[in-house]
C-alpha positions as CSV (number, residue, x, y, z in Angstrom):
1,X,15.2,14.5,86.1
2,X,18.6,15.3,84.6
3,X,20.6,17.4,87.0
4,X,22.7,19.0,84.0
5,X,20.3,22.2,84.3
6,X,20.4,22.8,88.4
7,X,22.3,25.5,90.1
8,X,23.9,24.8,93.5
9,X,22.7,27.2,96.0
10,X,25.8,28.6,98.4
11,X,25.2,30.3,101.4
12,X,27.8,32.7,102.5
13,X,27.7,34.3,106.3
14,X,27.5,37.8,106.5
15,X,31.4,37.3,107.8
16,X,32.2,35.3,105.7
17,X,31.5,36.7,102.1
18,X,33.9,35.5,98.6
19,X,35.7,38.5,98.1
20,X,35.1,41.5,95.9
21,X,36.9,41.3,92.6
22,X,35.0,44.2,91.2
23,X,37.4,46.8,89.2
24,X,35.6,49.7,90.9
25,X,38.5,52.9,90.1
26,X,37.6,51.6,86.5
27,X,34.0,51.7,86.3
28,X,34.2,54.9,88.0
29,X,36.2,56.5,85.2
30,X,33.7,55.1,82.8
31,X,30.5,57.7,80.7
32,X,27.2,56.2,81.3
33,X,27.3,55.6,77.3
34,X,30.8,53.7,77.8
35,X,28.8,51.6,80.4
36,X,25.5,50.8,78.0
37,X,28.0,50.0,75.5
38,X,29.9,47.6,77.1
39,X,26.9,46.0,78.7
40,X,25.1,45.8,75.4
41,X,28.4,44.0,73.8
42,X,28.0,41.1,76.2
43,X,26.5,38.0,74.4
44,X,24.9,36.6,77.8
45,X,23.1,39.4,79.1
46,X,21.4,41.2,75.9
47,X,18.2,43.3,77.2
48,X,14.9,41.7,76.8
49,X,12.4,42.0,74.2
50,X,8.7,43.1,75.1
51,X,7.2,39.4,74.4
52,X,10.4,38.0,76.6
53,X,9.0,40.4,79.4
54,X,5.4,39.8,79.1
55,X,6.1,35.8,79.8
56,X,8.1,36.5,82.8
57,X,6.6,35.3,86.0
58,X,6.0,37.8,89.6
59,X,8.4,37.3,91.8
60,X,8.0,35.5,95.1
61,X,6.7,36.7,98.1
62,X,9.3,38.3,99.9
63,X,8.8,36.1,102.9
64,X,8.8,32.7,100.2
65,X,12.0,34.0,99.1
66,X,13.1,34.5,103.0
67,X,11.9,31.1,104.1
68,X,14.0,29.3,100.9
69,X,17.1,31.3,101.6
70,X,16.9,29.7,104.8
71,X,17.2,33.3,106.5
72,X,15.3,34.7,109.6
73,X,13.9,37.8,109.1
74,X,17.0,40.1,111.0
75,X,19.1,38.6,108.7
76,X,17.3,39.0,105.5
77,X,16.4,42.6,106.6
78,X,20.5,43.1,107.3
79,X,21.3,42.0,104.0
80,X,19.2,43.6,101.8
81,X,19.5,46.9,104.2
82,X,15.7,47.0,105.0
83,X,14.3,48.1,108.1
84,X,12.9,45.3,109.9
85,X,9.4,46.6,110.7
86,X,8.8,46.8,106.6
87,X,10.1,43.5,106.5
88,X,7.2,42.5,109.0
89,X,4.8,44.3,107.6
């Protein structure tokens, strides 16, 4: 298997995140039309077509994605701000 077409997976502390390099004061000041616009102009992440979306796979189970993040449930519930009893549930 050619590993040209892996990803690396990095795992970042809740401490320790890369930093934010996000324009925010810009995309504030921006329409909701100046927004599509500029999202629509981007080559690599064009909307997908109805055939593209019916071949798309379900998503894992949330606690398959959990398990292969390598996160207990406290801190996957932390990071994606869920309450922990709908986590175990």
């Amino acid at each position: 298997m050619s590993k040209k077409n892996t990803s690396k997976v990095v795992r970042y502390s809740r401490k320790r995140l890369p930093s934010d390099k996000t324009d925010w004061a810009r995309i504030d000041l921006m329409t909701d039309d100046a927004v599509t616009a500029v999202a629509l102009a981007d080559p690599d992440a064009q909307p997908l077509t109805s055939g593209q979306l019916a071949r798309m796979r379900r998503v894992s189970r949330v606690k398959v994605l959990r398990q292969r993040l390598g996160m207990t449930q406290m801190e996957f519930a932390e990071a994606f701000h869920l309450p922990i009893t709908t986590l175990r549930d």
